[in-house]
C-alpha positions in Angstrom: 35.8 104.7 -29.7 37.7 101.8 -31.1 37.7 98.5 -28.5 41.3 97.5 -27.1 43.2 95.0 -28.4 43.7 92.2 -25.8 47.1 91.8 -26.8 47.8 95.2 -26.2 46.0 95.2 -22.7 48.3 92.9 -21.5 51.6 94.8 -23.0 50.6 97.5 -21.1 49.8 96.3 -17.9 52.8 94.3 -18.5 54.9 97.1 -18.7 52.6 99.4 -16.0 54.3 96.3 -13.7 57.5 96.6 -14.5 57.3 100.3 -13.9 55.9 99.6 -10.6 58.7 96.8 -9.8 62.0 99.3 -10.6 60.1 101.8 -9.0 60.1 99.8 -5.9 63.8 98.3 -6.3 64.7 101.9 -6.3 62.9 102.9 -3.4 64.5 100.0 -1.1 68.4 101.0 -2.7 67.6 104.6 -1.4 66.7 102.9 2.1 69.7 100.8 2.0 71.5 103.3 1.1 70.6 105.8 4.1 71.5 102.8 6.0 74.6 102.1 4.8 76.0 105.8 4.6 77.4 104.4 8.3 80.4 102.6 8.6 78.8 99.1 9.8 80.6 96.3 12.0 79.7 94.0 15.1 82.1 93.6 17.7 81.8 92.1 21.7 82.3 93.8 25.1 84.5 92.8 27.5 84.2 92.8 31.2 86.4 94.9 33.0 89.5 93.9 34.3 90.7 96.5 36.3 90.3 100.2 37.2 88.2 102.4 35.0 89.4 106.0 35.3 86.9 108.5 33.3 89.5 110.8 32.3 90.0 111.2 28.8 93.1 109.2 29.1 92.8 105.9 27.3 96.0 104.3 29.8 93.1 101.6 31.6 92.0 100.9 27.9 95.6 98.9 27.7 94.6 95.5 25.5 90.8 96.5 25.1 90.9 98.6 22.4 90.7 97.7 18.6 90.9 99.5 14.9 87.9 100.2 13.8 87.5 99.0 9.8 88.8 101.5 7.3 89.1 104.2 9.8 92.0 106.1 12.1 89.9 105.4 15.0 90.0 102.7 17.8 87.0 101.8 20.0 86.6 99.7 23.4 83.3 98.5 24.8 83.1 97.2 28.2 80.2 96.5 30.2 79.5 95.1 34.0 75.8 94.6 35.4 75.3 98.2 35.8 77.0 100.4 33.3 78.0 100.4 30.2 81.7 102.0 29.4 83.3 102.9 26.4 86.6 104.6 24.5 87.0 106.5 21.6 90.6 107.3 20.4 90.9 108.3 16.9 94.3 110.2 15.2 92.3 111.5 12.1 92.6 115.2 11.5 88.8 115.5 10.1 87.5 113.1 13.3 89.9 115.1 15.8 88.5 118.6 14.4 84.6 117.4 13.9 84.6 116.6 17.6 85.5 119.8 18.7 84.1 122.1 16.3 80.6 120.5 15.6 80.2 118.2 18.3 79.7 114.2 19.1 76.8 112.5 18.8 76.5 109.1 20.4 73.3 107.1 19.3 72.0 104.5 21.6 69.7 101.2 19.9 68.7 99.1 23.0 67.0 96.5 20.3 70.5 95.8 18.9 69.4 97.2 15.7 70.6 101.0 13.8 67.8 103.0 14.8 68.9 106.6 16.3 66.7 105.9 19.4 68.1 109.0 21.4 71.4 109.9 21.7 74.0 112.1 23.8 75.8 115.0 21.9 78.9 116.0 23.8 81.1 117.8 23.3 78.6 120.5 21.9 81.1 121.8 19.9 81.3 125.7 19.0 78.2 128.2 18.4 76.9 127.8 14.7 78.8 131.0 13.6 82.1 130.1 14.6 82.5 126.4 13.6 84.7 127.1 10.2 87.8 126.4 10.5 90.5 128.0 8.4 93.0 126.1 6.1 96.8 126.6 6.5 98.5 126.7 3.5 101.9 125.0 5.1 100.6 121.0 5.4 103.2 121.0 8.0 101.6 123.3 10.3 98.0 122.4 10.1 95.3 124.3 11.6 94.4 121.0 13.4 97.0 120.8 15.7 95.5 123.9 17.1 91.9 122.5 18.0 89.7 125.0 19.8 89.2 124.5 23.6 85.5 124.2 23.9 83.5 124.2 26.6 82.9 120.9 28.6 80.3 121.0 31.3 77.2 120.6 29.3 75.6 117.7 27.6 72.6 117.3 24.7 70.1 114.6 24.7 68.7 113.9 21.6 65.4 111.5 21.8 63.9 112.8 18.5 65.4 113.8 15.2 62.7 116.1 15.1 62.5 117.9 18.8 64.9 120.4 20.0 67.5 118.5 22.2 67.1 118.7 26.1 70.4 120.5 27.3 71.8 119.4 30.9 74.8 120.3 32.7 76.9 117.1 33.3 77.6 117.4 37.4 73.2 117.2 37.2 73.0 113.8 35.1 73.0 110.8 37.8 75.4 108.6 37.4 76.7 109.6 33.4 80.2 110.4 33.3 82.2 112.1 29.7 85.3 113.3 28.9 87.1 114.2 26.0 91.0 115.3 25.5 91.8 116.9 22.7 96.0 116.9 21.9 98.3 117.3 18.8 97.6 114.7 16.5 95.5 112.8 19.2 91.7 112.8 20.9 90.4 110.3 23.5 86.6 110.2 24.4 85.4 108.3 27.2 81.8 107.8 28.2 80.3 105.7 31.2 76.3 105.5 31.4 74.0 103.5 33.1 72.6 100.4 31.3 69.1 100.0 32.8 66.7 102.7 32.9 65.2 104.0 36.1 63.5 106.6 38.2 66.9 108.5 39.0 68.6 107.3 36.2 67.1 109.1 33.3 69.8 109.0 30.6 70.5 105.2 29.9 70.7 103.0 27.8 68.0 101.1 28.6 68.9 97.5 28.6 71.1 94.9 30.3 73.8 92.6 30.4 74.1 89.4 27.7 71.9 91.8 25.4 72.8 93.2 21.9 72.9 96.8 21.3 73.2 99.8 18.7 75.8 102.2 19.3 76.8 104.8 16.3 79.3 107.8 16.6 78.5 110.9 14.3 80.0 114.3 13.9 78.8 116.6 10.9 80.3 117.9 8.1 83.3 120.1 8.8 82.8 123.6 6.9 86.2 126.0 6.0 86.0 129.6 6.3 87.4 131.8 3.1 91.0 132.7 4.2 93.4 134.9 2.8 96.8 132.9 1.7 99.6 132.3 -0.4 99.9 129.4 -3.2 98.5 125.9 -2.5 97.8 124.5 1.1 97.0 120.8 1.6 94.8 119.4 4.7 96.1 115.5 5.5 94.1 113.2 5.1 93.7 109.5 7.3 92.2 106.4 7.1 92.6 105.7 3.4 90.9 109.5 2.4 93.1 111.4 0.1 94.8 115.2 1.0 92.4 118.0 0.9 93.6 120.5 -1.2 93.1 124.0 -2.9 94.5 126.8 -4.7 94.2 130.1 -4.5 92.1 132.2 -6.9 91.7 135.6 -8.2 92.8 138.3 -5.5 94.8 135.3 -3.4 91.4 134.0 -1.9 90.9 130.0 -1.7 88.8 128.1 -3.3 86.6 125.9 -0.8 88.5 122.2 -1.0 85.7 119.1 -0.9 86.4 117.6 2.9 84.8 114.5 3.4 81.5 113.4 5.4 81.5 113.6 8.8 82.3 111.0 11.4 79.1 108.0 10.5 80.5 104.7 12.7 78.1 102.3 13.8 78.4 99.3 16.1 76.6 96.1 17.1 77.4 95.5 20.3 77.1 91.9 22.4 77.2 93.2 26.1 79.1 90.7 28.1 77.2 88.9 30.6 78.1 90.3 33.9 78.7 87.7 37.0 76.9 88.5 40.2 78.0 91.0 41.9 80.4 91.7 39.1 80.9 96.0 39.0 84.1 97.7 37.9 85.4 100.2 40.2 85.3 103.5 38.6 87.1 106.8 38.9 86.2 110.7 37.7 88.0 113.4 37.3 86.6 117.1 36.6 88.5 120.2 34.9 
């Protein structure tokens, strides 16, 4: 066996390197890719100013609500020094039918940061077998406008990606309060929960006023069922995504239409520092 040149020694480990190095730049764009598959912004809460009424009505949200970036959606976060309140309203015809079909998830980092530390999926949506939703072929009469009325008196928490959820029944969770209203063209989500963790307050968020935290809002992926129908139908889009749309194929059957990802917001949250004694007044209403 010949000996190596020295020259050529270092050529190769040079290049071995710069294997290693794009290897490794490509690695960390995956990672920052996974990260940034969420729709990413910081924003303050407020205090509250007046009544809060948890009833899927977004009237008491009047001047506390903004657009979220690039999305049909508006959000509102307000805090006192017990609990932490916020307000979903979004007019998107994808959000609107996620929602109800597959269900909400909203994650919870108390380190401020965009780590899924547990989160509370409500409304569950609809059993696994049922969730596809047909397409109308008229884009004026969308299958949207007639969104599915799912059941409401149940909640999941999630605190692993890996371990089945724990399912409870809302009227048993201390002091958590959710609704959701589902109408044409509309859907309003409200959620109140209880910012420090405690022996009768086991769903929380687990920090407390003047503190930054994580907070992201996800549905999945909506799926359409094969339907039967006539020429081309179109799905409307929102927030900057272009019509869905598909055309029939042999024996008048659709072809499945690419719908976009599912609802992935996330924000960073400054929780308003809370005066003492400072604790909005808040109403619920079951149905």
């Amino acid at each position: 066996m010949s000996e190596s040149d020295p020259g050529e020694l270092a050529e190769s480990e040079e290049t071995m390197n710069s294997i290693i190095k794009q290897g490794i730049i490509w690695t960390l764009a995956l990672g920052l890719a996974g990260c940034a598959s969420f729709n990413t912004f910081s924003t303050d809460s407020r205090l509250p100013d007046q009544l809060i009424t948890i009833d899927g009505k977004a009237d008491d949200w009047a001047g506390n609500l903004f657009v979220v970036p690039n999305e049909r959606m508006e959000l509102g976060f307000l805090n006192d020094r017990d609990f932490l309140y916020l307000c979903l309203l979004t007019t998107d015809n994808y959000d609107r039918a996620g929602i109800m079909t597959q269900g909400l998830i909203v994650w919870f980092d108390p380190q401020g940061g965009d780590k899924k530390t547990f989160g509370i999926k409500f409304p569950l949506g609809l059993p696994p077998g049922e969730r596809k939703i047909p397409v109308q072929a008229n884009p004026r009469d969308p299958e949207f406008d007639n969104l599915p009325d799912v059941p409401r008196s149940e909640m999941e928490v999630i605190r692993s990606e890996t371990e089945p959820p724990q399912k409870l029944k809302l009227a048993d969770v201390k002091d958590v309060e959710i609704k959701v209203a589902p109408s044409a063209g509309l859907l309003v989500y409200e959620l109140k929960i209880p910012l420090v963790r405690s022996g009768e307050r086991l769903v929380a968020v687990g920090t407390e006023p003047g503190k930054t935290i994580g907070i992201g809002f996800e549905t999945a992926k909506l799926e359409l069922s094969p339907q039967r129908r006539k020429g081309t139908g179109t799905i409307p889009g929102g927030a900057g995504r272009p019509p869905v749309s598909g055309s029939s194929g042999m024996g008048g059957y659709d072809r499945s239409p690419q719908l976009p990802e599912g609802m992935k917001v996330w924000a960073i949250v400054k929780l308003a520092e809370a005066r003492n004694g400072q604790r909005a007044v808040v109403f619920s209403f079951s149905y």
